[in-house]
C-alpha positions in Angstrom: -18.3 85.1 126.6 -18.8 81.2 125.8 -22.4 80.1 124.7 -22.2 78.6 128.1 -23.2 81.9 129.9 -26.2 82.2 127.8 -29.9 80.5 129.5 -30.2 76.9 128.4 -33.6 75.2 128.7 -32.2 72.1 131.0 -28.5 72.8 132.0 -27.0 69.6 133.0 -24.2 68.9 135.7 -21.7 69.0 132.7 -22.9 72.5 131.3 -21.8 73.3 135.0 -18.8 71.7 134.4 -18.0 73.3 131.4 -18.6 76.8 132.6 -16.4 76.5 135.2 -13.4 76.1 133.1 -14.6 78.8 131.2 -14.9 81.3 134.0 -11.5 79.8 135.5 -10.0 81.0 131.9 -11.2 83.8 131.9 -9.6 84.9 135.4 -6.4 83.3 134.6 -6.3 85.8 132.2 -6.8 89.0 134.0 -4.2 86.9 136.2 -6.6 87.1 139.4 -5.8 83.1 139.8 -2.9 80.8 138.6 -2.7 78.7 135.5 -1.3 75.7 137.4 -4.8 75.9 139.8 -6.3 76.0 136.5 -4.6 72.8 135.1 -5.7 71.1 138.4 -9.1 72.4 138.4 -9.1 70.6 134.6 -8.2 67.4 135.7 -10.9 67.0 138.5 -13.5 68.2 135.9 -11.8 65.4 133.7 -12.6 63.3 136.3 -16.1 64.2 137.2 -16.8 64.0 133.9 -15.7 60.3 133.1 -17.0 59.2 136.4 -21.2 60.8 137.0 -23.9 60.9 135.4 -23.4 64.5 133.5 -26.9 64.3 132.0 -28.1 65.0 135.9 -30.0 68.0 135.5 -28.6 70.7 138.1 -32.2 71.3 139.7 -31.8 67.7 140.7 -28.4 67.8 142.3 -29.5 68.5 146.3 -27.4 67.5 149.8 -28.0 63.8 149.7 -27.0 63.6 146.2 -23.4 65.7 146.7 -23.3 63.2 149.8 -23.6 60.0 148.3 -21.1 61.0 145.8 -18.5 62.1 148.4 -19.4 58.5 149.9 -18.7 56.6 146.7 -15.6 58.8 146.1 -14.2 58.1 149.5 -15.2 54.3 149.2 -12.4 54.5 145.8 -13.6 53.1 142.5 -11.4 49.9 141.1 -10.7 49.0 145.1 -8.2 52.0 145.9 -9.1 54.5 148.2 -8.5 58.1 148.0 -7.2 60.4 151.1 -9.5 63.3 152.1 -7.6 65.8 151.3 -8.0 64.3 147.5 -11.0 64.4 147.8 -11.4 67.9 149.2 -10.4 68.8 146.4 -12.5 67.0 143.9 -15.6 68.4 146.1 -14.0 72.1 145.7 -13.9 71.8 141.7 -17.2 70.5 142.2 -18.5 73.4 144.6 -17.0 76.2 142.2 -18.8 74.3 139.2 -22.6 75.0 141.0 -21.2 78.5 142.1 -20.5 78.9 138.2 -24.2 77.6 137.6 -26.0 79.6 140.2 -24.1 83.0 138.6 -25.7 81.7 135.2 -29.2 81.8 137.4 -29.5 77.8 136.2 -30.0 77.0 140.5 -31.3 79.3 143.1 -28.8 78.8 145.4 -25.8 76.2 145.7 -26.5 72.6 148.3 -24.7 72.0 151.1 -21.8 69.8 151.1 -20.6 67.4 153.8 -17.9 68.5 156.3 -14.9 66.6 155.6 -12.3 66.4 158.4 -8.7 66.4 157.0 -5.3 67.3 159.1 -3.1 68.8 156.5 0.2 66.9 156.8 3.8 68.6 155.9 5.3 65.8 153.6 9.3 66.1 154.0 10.4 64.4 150.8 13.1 66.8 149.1 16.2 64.2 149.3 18.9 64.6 152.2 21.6 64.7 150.6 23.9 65.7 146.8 24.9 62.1 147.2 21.3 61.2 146.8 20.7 63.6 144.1 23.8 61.9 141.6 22.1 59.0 142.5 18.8 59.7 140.7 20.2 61.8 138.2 22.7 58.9 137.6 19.3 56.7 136.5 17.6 58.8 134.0 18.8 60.1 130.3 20.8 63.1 129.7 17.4 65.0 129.6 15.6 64.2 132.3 19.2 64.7 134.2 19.6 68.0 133.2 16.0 68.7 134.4 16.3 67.1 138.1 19.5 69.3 138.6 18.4 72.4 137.7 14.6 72.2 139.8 17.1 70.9 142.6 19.4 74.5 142.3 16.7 76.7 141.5 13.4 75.5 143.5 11.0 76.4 140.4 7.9 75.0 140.3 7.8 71.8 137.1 5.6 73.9 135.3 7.4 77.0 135.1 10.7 75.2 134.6 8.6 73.5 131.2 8.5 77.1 130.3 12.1 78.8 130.6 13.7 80.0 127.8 17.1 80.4 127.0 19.0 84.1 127.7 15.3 85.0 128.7 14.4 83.2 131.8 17.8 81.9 132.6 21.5 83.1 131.4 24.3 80.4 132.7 27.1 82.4 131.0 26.4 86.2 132.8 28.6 87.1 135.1 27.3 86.6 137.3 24.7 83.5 136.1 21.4 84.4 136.7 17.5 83.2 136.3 14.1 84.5 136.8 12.8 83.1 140.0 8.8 82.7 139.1 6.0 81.1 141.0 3.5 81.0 138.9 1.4 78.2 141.5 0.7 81.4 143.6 0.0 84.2 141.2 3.1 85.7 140.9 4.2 85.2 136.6 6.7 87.8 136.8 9.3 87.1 139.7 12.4 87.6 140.5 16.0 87.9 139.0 18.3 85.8 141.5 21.5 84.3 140.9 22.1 81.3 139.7 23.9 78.7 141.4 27.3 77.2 140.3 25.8 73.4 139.7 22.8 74.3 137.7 25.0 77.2 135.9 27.0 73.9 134.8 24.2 72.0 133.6 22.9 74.8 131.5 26.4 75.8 130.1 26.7 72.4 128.7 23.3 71.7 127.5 23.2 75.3 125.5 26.5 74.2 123.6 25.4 70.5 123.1 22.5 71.6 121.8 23.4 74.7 120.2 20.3 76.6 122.0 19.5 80.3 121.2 17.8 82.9 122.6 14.1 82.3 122.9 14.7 78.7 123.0 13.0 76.1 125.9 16.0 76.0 128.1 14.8 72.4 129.2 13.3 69.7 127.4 10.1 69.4 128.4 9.1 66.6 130.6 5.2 65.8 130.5 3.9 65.8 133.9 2.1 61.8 133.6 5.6 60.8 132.2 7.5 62.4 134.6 5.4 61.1 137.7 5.8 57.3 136.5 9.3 57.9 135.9 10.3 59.3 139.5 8.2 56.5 141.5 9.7 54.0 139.3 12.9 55.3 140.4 11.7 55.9 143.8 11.5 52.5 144.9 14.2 51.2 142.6 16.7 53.5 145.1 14.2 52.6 148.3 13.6 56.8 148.3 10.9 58.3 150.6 7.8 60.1 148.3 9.8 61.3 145.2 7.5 63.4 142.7 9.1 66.9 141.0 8.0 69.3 143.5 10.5 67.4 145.9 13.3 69.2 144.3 11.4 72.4 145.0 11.5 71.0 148.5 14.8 70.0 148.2 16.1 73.4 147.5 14.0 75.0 150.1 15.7 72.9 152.8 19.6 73.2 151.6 18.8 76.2 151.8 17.4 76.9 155.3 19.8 74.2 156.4 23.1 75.9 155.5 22.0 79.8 156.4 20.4 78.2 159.8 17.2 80.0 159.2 14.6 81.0 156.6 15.4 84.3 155.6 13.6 86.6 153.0 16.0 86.2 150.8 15.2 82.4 150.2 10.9 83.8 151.0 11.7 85.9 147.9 13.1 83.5 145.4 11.0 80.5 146.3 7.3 83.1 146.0 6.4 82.3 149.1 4.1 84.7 151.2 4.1 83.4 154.8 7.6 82.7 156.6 5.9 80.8 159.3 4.6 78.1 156.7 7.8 78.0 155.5 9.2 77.2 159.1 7.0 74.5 159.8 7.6 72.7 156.6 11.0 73.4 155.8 13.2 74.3 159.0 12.7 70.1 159.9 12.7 69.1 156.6 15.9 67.4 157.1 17.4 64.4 159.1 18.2 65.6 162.8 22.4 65.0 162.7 22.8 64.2 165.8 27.1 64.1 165.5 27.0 68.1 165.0 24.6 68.6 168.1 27.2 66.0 170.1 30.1 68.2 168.6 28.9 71.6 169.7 28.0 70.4 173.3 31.3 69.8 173.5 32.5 72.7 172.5 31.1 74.2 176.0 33.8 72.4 177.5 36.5 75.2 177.6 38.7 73.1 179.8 39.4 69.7 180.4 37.4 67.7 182.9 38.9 67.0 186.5 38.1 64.0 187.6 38.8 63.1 191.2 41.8 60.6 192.3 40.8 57.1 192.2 39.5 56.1 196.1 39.3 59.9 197.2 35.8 60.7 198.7 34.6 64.2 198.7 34.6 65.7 202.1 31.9 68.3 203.1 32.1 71.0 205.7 29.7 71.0 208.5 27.5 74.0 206.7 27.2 72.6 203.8 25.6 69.7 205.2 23.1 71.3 207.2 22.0 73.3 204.5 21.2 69.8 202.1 19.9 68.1 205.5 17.0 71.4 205.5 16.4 71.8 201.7 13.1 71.0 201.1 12.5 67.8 198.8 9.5 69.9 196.7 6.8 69.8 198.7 7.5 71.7 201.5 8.2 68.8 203.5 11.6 68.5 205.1 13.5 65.4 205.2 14.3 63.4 208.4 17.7 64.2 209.9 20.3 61.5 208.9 23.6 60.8 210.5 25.5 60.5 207.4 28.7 62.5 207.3 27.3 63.8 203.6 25.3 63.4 200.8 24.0 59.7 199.7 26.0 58.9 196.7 23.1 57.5 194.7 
């Protein structure tokens, strides 16, 4: 255990800080939480850290003062604004930092925080189309290229595809080629062997003999994730894209996916890590753009015959009953309509 868990005389709001990550460690560890929650869990306290006063003494830190910090952090610092879900999660890494303290008995209890209202919003930006995807790749080095295509065919998560290794985590030559679907973002580091597809296969088969790569080797060069963020909204605008980041070609796999087997099955649930198949329907079953030529295609299809249509100046004659029975239908609220000498129907 770190020197952080022992009683300090005046534990400040960065000894609180601190202990978190240590605590966070220590569970990622005995693999009770993920290393990429971990990573983001890092950052905020990066944040926090550059950004308050971390000599506050915790005894001080109260309600109005989490409150006036959630106000300056929605207000944005340098003139941009954050959303509330951002800062949600600031507040969260924040929350777990006093629950970290008050375990250490350095508070009595934790303050309240402010109720935040945030709608969480599915953001449909895996790309449409493999024309789309050359595009992009088409833009970056050989590297970067090989990186985009296989996240598009397997639907890893960037962190876990920094960590494949060759004949290990991935094998394009098997027969047939095959990888370890993982997903580490929800806690599941061991996965699940699933085939590989044919494009990705391709990629790898080329890379491993270009580079000569061996077993143990990173199958992909890594691609830092403040690099590779700048790099894909670059590119992003350049090709007037929707929100491009890395997970998108998670998202992008998701949705070929669901799009060509017509629904999500637990086959695609199992290789993408995903728990809950109605998240995945709300996210991913519209992920794409409606085409509205196949929907105009298949209601034609109904049509087993061709249409008659009637002789140019022919009128449709009705017989006597069927008349009577449209002069007494109700018109829907119980009301029936006046008797009209027409000899049928209004043609309007």
């Amino acid at each position: 255990m770190s020197t952080l868990a022992q009683p300090v005389e005046k534990p400040t709001l960065a000894d609180a800080l601190r202990a978190l990550l240590v605590d966070f460690t220590a569970l990622v560890g005995q693999r009770v939480r993920s290393a990429a929650t971990l990573c983001m869990h890092r950052e905020h306290v990066g944040w926090w850290l550059t950004h308050l006063n971390v000599r506050l003494p915790l005894d001080a830190v109260d309600a109005d003062v989490i409150s006036s910090l959630a106000d300056a952090e929605r207000a944005g610092r340098n003139g941009r604004q954050i959303g509330n879900g951002t800062l949600l999660k600031r507040l969260a890494t924040l929350r777990l930092a006093l629950e970290s303290a008050r375990r250490r008995r350095w508070i009595a209890r934790v303050p309240a925080f402010p109720a935040i209202e945030h709608r969480r919003r599915a953001v449909n930006d895996g790309l449409q189309s493999i024309a789309e995807l050359e595009v992009l790749a088409s833009t970056l080095p050989i590297a970067r290229a090989e990186w985009i295509y296989v996240a598009a065919f397997t639907g890893m998560h960037p962190s876990d595809l920094n960590r494949m290794r060759a004949f290990v985590d991935v094998d394009p030559f098997a027969l047939p080629p095959w990888f370890m679907a993982r997903n580490t973002k929800n806690r599941d580091p061991v996965g699940v062997k699933a085939e590989l597809a044919a494009p990705a296969a391709d990629v790898l088969r080329r890379r491993f003999e270009r580079e000569g790569t061996r077993p143990g080797d990173p199958a992909l060069s890594y691609w830092d994730k403040n690099a590779r963020g700048k790099a894909l909204r670059r590119r992003r605008d350049w090709l007037g894209l929707r929100s491009l980041r890395a997970t998108s070609m998670r998202h992008t796999f998701i949705s070929w996916a669901v799009d060509e087997l017509g629904t999500i099955t637990r086959a695609v649930q199992e290789v993408v890590g995903h728990k809950s198949l109605e998240m995945m329907q709300k996210v991913y079953a519209r992920a794409l753009r409606p085409r509205f030529a196949e929907v105009a295609a298949a209601v034609a299809r109904k049509a087993t015959r061709p249409l008659r249509l009637p002789a140019k100046g022919s009128s449709r004659r009705w017989s006597p009953k069927r008349k009577e029975a449209i002069r007494l239908q109700p018109d829907g609220l119980g009301n029936r309509p006046r008797r009209r000498d027409a000899t049928g129907p209004d043609d309007r």
